[in-house]
Structure formats: C-alpha cells, structure tokens
ROTI-287491 format. One record per residue (C-alpha): x, z, y; residue in three letters. Coordinates in Angstrom, 3 decimals, always signed. Layout:
! ROTI-287491
<vexlum><X>X</X><Z>Z</Z><Y>Y</Y><rest>ALA</rest></vexlum>
...
//
This chain:
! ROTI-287491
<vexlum><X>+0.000</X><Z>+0.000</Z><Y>+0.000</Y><rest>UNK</rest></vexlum>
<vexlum><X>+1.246</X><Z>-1.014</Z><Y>+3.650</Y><rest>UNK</rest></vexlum>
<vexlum><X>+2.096</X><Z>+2.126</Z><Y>+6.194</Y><rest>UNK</rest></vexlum>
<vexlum><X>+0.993</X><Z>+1.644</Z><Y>+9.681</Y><rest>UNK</rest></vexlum>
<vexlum><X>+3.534</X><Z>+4.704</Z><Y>+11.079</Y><rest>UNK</rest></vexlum>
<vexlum><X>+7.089</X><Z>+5.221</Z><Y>+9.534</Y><rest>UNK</rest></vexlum>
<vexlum><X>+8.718</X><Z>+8.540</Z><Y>+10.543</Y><rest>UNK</rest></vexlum>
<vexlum><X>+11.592</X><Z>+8.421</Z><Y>+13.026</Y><rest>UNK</rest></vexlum>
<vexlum><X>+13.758</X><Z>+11.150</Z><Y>+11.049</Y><rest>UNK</rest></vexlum>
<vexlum><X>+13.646</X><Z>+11.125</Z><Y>+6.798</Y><rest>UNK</rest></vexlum>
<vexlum><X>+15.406</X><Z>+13.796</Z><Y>+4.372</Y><rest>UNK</rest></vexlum>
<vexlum><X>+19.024</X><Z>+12.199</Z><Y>+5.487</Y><rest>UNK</rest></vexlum>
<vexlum><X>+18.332</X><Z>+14.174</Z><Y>+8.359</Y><rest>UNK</rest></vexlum>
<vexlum><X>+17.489</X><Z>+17.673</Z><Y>+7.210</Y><rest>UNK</rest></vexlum>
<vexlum><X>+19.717</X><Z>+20.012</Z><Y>+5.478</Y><rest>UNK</rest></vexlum>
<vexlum><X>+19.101</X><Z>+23.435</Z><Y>+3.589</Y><rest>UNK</rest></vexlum>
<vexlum><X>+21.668</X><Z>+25.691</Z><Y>+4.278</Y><rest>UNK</rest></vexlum>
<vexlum><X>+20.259</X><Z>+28.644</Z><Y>+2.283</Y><rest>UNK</rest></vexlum>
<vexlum><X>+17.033</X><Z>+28.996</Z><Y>+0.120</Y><rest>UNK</rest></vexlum>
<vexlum><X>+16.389</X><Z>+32.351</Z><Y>-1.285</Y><rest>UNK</rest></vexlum>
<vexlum><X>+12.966</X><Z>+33.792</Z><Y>-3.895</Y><rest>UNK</rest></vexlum>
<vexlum><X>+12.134</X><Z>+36.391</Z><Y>-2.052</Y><rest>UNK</rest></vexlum>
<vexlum><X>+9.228</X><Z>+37.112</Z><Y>-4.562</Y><rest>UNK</rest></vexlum>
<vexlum><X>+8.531</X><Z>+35.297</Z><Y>-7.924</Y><rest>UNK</rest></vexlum>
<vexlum><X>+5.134</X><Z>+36.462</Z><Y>-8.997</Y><rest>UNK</rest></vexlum>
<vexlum><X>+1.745</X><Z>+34.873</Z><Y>-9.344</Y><rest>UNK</rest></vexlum>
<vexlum><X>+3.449</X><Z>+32.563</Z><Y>-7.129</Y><rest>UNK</rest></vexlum>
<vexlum><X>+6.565</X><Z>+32.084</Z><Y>-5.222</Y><rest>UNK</rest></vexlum>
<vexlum><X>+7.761</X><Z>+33.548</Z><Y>-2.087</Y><rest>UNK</rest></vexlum>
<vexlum><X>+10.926</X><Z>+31.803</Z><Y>-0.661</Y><rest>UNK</rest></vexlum>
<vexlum><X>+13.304</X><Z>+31.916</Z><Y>+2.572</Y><rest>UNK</rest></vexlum>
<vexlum><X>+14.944</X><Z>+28.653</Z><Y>+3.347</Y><rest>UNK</rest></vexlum>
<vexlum><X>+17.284</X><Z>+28.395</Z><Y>+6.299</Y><rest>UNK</rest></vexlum>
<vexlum><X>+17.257</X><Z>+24.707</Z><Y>+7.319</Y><rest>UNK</rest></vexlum>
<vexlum><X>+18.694</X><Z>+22.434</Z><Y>+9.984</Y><rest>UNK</rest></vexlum>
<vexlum><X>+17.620</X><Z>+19.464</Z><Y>+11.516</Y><rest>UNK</rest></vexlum>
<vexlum><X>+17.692</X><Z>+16.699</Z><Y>+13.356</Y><rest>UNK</rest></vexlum>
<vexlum><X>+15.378</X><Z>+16.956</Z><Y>+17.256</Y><rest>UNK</rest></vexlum>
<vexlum><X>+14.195</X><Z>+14.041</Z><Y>+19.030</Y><rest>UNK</rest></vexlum>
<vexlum><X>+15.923</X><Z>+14.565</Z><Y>+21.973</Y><rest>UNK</rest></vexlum>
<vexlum><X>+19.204</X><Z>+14.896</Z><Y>+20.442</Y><rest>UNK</rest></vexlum>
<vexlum><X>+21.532</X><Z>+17.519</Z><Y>+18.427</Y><rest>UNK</rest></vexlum>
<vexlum><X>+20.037</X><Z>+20.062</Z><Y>+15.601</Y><rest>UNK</rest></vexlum>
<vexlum><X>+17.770</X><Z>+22.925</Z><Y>+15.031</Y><rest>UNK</rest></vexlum>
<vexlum><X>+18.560</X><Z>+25.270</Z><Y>+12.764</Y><rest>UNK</rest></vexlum>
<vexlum><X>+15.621</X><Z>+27.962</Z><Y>+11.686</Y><rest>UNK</rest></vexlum>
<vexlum><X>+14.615</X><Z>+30.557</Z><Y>+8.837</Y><rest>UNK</rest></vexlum>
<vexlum><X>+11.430</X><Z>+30.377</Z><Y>+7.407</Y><rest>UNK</rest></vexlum>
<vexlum><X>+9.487</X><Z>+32.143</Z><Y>+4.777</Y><rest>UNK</rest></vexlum>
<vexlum><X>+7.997</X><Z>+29.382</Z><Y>+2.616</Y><rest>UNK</rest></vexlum>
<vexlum><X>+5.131</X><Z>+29.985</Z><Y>-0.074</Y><rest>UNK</rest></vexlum>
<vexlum><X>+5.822</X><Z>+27.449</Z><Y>-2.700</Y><rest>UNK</rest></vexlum>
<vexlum><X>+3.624</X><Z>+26.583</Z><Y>-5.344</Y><rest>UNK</rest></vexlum>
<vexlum><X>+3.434</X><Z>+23.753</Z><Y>-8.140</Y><rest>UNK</rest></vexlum>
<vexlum><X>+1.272</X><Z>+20.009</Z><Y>-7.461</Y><rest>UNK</rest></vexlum>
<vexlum><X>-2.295</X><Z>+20.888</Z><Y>-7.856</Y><rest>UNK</rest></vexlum>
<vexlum><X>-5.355</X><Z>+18.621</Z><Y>-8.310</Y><rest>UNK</rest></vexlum>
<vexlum><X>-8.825</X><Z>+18.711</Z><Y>-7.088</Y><rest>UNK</rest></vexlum>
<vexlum><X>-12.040</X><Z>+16.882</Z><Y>-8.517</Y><rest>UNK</rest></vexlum>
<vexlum><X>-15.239</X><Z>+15.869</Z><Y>-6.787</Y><rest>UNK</rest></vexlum>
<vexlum><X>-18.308</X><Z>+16.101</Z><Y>-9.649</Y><rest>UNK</rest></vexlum>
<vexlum><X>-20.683</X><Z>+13.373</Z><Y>-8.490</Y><rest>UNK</rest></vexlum>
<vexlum><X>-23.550</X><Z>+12.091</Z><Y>-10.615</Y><rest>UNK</rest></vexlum>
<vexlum><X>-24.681</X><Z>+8.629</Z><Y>-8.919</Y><rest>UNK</rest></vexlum>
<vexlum><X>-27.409</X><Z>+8.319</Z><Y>-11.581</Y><rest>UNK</rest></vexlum>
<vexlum><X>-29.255</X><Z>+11.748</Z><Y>-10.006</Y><rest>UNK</rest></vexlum>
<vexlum><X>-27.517</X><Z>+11.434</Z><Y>-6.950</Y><rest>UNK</rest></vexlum>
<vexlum><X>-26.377</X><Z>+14.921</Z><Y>-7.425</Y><rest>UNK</rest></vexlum>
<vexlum><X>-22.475</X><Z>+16.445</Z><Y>-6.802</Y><rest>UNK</rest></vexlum>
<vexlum><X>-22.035</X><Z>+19.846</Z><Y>-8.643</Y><rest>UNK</rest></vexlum>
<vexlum><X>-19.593</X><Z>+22.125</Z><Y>-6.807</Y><rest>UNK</rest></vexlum>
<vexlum><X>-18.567</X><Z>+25.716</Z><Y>-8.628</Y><rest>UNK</rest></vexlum>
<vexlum><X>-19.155</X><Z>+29.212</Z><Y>-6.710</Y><rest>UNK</rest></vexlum>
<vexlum><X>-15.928</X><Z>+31.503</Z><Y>-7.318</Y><rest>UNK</rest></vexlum>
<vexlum><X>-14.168</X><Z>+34.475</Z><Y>-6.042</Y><rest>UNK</rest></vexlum>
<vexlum><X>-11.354</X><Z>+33.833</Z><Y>-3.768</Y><rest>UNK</rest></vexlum>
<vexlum><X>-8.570</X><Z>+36.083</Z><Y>-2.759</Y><rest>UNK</rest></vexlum>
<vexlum><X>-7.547</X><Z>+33.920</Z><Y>+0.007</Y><rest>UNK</rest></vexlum>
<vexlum><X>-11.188</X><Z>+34.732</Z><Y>+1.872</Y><rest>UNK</rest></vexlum>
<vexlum><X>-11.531</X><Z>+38.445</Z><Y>+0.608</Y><rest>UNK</rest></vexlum>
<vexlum><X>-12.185</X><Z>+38.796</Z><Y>+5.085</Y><rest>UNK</rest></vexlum>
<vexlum><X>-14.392</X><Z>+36.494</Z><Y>+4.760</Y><rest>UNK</rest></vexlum>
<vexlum><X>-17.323</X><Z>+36.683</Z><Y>+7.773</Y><rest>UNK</rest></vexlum>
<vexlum><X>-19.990</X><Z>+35.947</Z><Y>+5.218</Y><rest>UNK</rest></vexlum>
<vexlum><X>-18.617</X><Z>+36.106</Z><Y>+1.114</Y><rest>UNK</rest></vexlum>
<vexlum><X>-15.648</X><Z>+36.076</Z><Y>-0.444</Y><rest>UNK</rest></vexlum>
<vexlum><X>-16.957</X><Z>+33.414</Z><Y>-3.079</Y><rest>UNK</rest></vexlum>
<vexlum><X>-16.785</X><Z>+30.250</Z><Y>-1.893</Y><rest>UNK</rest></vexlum>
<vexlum><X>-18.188</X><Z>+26.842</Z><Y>-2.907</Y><rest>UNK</rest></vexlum>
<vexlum><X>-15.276</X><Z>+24.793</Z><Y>-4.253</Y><rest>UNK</rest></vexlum>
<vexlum><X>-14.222</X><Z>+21.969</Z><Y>-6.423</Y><rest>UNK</rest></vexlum>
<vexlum><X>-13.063</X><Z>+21.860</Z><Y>-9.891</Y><rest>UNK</rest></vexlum>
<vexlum><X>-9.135</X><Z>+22.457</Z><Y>-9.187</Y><rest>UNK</rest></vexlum>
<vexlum><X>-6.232</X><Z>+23.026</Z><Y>-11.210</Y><rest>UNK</rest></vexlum>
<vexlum><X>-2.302</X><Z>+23.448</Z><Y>-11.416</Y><rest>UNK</rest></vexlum>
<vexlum><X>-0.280</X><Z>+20.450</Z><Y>-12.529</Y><rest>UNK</rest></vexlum>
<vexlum><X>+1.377</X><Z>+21.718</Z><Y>-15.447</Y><rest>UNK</rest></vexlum>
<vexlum><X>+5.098</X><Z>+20.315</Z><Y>-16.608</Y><rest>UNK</rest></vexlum>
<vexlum><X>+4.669</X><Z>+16.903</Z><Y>-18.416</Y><rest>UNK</rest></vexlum>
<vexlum><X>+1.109</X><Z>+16.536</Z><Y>-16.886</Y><rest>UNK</rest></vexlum>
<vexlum><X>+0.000</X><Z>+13.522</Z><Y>-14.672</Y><rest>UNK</rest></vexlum>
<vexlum><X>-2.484</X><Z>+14.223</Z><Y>-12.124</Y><rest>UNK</rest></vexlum>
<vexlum><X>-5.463</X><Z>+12.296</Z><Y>-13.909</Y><rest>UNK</rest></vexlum>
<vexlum><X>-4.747</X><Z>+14.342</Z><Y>-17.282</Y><rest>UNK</rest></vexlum>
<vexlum><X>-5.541</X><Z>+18.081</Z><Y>-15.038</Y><rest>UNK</rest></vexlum>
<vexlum><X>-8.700</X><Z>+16.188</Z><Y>-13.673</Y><rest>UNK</rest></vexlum>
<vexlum><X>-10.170</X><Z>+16.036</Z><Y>-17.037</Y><rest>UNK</rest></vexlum>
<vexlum><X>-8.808</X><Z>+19.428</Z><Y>-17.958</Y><rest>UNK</rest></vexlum>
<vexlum><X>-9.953</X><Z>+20.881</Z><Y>-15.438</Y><rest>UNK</rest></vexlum>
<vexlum><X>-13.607</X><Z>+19.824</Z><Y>-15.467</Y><rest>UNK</rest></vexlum>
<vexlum><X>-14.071</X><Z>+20.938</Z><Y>-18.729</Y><rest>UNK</rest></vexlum>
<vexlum><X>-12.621</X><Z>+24.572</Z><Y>-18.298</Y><rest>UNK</rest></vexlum>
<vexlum><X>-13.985</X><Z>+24.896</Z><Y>-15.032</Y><rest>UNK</rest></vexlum>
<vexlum><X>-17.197</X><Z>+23.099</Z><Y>-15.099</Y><rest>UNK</rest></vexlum>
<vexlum><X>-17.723</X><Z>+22.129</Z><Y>-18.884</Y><rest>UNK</rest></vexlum>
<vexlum><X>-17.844</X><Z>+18.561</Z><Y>-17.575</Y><rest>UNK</rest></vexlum>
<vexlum><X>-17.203</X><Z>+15.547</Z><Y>-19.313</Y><rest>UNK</rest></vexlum>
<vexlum><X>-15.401</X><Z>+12.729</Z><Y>-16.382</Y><rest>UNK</rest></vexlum>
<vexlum><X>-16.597</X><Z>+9.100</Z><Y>-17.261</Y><rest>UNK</rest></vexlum>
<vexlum><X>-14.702</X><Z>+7.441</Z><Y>-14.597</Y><rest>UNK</rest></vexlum>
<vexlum><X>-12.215</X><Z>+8.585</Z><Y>-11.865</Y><rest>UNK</rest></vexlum>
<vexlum><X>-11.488</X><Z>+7.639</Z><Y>-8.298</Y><rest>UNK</rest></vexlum>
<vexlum><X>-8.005</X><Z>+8.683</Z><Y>-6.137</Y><rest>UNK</rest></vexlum>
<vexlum><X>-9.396</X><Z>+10.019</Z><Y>-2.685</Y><rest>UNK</rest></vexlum>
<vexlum><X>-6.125</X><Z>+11.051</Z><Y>-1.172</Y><rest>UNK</rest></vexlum>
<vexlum><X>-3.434</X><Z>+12.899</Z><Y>-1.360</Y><rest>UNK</rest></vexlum>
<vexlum><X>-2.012</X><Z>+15.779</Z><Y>+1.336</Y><rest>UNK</rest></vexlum>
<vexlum><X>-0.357</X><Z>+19.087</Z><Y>+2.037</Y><rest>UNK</rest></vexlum>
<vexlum><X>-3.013</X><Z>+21.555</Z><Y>+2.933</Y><rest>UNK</rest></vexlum>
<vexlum><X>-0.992</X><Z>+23.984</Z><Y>+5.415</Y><rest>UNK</rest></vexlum>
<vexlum><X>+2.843</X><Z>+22.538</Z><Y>+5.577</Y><rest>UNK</rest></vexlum>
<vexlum><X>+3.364</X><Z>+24.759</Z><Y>+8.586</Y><rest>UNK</rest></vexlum>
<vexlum><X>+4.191</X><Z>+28.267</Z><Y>+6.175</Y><rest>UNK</rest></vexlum>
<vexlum><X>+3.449</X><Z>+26.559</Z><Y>+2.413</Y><rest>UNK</rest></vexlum>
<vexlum><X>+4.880</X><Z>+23.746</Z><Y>+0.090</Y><rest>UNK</rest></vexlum>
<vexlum><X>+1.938</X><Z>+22.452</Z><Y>-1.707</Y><rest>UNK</rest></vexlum>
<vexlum><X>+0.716</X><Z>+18.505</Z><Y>-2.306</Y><rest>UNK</rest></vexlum>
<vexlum><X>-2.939</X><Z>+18.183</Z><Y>-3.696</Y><rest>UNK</rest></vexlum>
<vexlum><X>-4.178</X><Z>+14.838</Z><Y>-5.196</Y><rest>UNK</rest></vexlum>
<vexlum><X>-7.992</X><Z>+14.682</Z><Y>-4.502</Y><rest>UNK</rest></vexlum>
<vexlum><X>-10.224</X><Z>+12.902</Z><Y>-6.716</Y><rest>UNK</rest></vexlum>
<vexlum><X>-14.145</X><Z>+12.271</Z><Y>-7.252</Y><rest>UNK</rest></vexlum>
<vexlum><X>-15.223</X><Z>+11.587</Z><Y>-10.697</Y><rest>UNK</rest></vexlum>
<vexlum><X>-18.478</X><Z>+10.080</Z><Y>-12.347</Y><rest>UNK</rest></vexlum>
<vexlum><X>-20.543</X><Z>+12.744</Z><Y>-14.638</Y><rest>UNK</rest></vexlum>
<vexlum><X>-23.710</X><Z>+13.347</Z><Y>-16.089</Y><rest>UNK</rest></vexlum>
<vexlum><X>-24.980</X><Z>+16.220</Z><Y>-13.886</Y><rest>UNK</rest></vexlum>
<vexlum><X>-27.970</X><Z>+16.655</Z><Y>-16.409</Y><rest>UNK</rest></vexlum>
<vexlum><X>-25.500</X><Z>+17.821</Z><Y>-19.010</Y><rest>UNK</rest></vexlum>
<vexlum><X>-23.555</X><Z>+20.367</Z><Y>-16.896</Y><rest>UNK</rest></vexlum>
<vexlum><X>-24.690</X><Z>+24.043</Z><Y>-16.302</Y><rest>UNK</rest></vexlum>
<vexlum><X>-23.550</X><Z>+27.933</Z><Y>-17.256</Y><rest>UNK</rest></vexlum>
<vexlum><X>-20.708</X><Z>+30.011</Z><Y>-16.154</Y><rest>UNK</rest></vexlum>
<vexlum><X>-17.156</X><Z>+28.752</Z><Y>-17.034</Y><rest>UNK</rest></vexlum>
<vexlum><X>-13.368</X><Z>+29.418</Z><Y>-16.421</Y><rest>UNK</rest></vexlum>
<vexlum><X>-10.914</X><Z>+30.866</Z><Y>-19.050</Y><rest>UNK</rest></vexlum>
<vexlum><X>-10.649</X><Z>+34.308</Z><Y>-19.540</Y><rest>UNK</rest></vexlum>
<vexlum><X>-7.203</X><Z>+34.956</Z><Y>-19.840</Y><rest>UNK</rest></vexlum>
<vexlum><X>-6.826</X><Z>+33.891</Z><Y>-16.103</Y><rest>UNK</rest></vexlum>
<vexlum><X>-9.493</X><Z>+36.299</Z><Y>-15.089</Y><rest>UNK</rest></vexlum>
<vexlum><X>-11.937</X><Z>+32.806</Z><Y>-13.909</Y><rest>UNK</rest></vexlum>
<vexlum><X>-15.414</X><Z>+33.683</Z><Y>-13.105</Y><rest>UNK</rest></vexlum>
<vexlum><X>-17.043</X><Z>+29.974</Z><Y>-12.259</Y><rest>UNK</rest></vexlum>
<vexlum><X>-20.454</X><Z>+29.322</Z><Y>-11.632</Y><rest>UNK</rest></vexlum>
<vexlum><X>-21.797</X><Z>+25.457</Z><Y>-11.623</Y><rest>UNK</rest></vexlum>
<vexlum><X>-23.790</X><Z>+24.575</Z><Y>-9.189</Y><rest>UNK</rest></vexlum>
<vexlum><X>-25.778</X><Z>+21.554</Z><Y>-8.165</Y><rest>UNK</rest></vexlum>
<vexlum><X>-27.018</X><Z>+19.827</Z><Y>-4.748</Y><rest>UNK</rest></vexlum>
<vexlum><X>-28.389</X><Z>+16.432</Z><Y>-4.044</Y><rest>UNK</rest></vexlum>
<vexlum><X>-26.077</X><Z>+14.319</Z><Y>-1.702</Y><rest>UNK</rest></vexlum>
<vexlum><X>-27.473</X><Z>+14.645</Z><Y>+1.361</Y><rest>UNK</rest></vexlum>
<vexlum><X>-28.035</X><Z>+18.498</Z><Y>+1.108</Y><rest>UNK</rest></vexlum>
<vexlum><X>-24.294</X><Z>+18.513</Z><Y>+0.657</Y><rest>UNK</rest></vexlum>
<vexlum><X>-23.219</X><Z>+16.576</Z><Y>+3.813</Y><rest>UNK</rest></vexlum>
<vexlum><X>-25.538</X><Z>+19.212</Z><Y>+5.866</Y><rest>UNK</rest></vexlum>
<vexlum><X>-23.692</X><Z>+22.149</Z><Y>+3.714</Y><rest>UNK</rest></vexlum>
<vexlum><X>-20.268</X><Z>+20.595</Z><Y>+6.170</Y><rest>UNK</rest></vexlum>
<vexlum><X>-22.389</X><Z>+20.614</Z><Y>+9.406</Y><rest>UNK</rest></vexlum>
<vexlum><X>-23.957</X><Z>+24.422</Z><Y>+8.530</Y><rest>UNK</rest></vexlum>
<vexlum><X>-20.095</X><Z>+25.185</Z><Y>+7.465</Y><rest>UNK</rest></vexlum>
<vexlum><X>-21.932</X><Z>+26.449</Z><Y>+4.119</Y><rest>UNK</rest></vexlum>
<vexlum><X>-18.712</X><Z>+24.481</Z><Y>+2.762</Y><rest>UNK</rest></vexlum>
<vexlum><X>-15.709</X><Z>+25.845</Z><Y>+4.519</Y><rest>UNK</rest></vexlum>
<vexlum><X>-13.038</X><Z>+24.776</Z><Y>+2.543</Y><rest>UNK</rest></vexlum>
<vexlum><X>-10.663</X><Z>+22.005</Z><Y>+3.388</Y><rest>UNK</rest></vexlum>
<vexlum><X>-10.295</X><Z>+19.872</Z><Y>-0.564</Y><rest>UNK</rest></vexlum>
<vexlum><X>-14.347</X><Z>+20.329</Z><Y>-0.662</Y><rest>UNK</rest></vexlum>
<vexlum><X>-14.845</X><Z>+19.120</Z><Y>+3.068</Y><rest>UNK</rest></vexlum>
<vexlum><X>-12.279</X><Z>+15.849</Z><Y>+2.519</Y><rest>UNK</rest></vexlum>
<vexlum><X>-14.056</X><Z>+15.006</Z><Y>-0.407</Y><rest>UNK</rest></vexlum>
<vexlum><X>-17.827</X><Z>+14.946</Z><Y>+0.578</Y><rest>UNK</rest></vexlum>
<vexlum><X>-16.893</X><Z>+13.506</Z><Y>+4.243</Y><rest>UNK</rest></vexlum>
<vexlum><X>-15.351</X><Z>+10.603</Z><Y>+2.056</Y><rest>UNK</rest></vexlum>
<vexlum><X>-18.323</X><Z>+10.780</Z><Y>-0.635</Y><rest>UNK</rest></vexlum>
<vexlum><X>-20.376</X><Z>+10.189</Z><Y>+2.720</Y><rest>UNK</rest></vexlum>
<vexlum><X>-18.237</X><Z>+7.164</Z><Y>+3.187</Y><rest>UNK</rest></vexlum>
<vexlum><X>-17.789</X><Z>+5.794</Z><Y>-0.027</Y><rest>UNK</rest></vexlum>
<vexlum><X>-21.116</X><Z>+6.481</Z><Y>-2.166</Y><rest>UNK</rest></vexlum>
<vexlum><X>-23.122</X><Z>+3.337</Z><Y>-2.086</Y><rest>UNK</rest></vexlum>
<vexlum><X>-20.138</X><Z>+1.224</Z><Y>-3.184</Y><rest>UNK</rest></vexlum>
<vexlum><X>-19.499</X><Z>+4.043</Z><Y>-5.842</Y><rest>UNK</rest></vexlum>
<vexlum><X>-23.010</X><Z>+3.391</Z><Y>-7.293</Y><rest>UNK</rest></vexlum>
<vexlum><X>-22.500</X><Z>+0.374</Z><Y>-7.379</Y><rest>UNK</rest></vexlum>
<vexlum><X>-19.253</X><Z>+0.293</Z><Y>-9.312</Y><rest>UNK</rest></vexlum>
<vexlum><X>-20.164</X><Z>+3.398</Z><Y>-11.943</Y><rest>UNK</rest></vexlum>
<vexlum><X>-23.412</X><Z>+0.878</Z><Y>-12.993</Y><rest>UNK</rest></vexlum>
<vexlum><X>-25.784</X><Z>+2.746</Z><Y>-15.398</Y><rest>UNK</rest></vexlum>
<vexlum><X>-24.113</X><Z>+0.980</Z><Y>-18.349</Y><rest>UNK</rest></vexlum>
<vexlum><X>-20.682</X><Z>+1.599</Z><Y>-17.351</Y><rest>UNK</rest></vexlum>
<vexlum><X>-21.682</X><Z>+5.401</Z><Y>-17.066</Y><rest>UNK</rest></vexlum>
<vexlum><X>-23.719</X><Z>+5.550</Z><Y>-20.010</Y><rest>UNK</rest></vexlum>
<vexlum><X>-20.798</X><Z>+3.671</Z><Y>-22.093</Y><rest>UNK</rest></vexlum>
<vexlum><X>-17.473</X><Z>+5.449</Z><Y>-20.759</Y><rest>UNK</rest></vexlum>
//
C-alpha cells in the first residue's frame, strides 16, 4: 500500500543508551534512556518509564445476516475510577502469543472469549493505543458470525476472565459512541469504521458465503 507522509527522522536516528525492567510482572515495567535526533538540529537525550507489553489483537463480532455486532461486558482494572462502572463494553481481544500470527488469536480469541465461531475476517487497522508512556501495537479486525448461535458467560478460568456476550443491532451501537456508552478506544475505531464499511461488508459476506465458510 502507497504512504501519503514519510517521517523526516527513522530508527538510524534514535539510540538507546540504557534500557532497564524495572518490574517484570503481569506485565513489564521498563526505563529506557534514549537519544535523538530534533528538528531543529543536535540531540535530545531523555529517561522514560515505558510499559511494554506483547502485540495484541482485537475482533469486531458483526452478524450482517441479523444486522447485529455482539460486544462482551468485563471487568477492567484500567477503569476501576471509572465515573460510571468499572466493566466496560469491549471487543473480543487477546495477546499474540510466540509463533502466533495475528489472524490465528482472532479465532482464538472469539471462541474463549465469546464462544464464537469467525466465518470470514477483515483487517481494520493497525495502531499504538498510547505511545506517549506504553509500547503496544494492536491489529484490529471485524469478523463475520452467526450472532444467533452466540450467548452465555465465557473467558478461561485460569486467567481469572469473567465475559459476558452481549448483543445490539447496528445502529443502536453507533448511538452507544455518541452517548459514550462505548468509551473505549479498539471498540470506538471499530464501529466508527463498521459505520463506514457495512453495506459493502453485506455485500461481500453474501448469505451463501456465510452459511458455507
């Protein structure tokens, strides 16, 4: 695919000078003094504390038979000060593990997390959620189910997951971004593009490609 912007500086022009775990738990805590290059001229040279976790993956559920994307309701530490809840309306998501391609932890994951069977998957995007204070990439996807066929409480148990499906028409869910009743950056990329991209997605997942994948 052609780039329309090309970065002035690339990594010939930053250097880590130290990079230290400061914590190696759940995840990873890590201090990297780095220098680089400024756009006026000369070098920088800063210490940061950098949370680094592994690729992850996120999946869009959307059913263009019913018309109906199925989101799961979980408990997140991240929004434990949350206004309103703590549990949040999300997407199936999961870590890429070692040997894994991004596509494999989209059909993992919607069976662990959703007990979802993918018939066909789309690439939305990929990005780094908060590259300010954390190294993560995220490779968003939206992928063709039977809605009909997915319901319950899911996750696996020996990493303490507590997921409930749940299911909205379309439309209801492109209000849920204007109310903020979705308020998480994966979920709101995905249905803004869903918003986008749906007609020509019904028309590709036809009824007998669905029913026959």
């Amino acid at each position: 695919m052609s780039q329309d912007w090309n970065p002035l500086f690339n990594h010939n022009n930053v250097s880590i000078e130290e990079d230290t775990v400061i914590c190696d738990s759940f995840y990873q805590m890590r201090r990297l003094t780095v220098s680089h290059q400024r756009f006026e001229g000369g070098e920088a040279t800063i210490t940061r504390d950098l949370f680094w976790r592994p690729d992850a993956v996120c999946v869009l559920l959307f059913d263009p038979k019913e018309d109906a994307v199925v989101l799961i309701e979980q408990f997140r530490v991240g929004t434990i000060d949350h206004p309103r809840s703590p549990w949040l309306l999300e997407l199936v998501a999961g870590l890429v593990e070692p040997g894994e391609s991004p596509e494999q932890v989209a059909y993992r994951e919607a069976v662990e997390e959703a007990g979802a069977r993918i018939h066909c998957l789309e690439h939305i995007s990929r990005f780094t959620p908060s590259p300010g204070g954390a190294r993560e990439y995220i490779d968003l996807y939206c992928g063709c189910v039977d809605s009909r066929l997915i319901s319950g409480v899911h996750g696996l148990e020996d990493e303490g997951e507590d997921i409930k499906v749940q299911h909205f028409a379309s439309e209801q869910v492109f209000r849920m971004i204007q109310t903020g009743d979705i308020d998480n950056a994966p979920a709101i990329i995905a249905v803004q593009w869903l918003q986008l991209n749906k007609d020509r997605l019904c028309e590709k997942w036809s009824a007998k490609e669905f029913n026959e994948a």
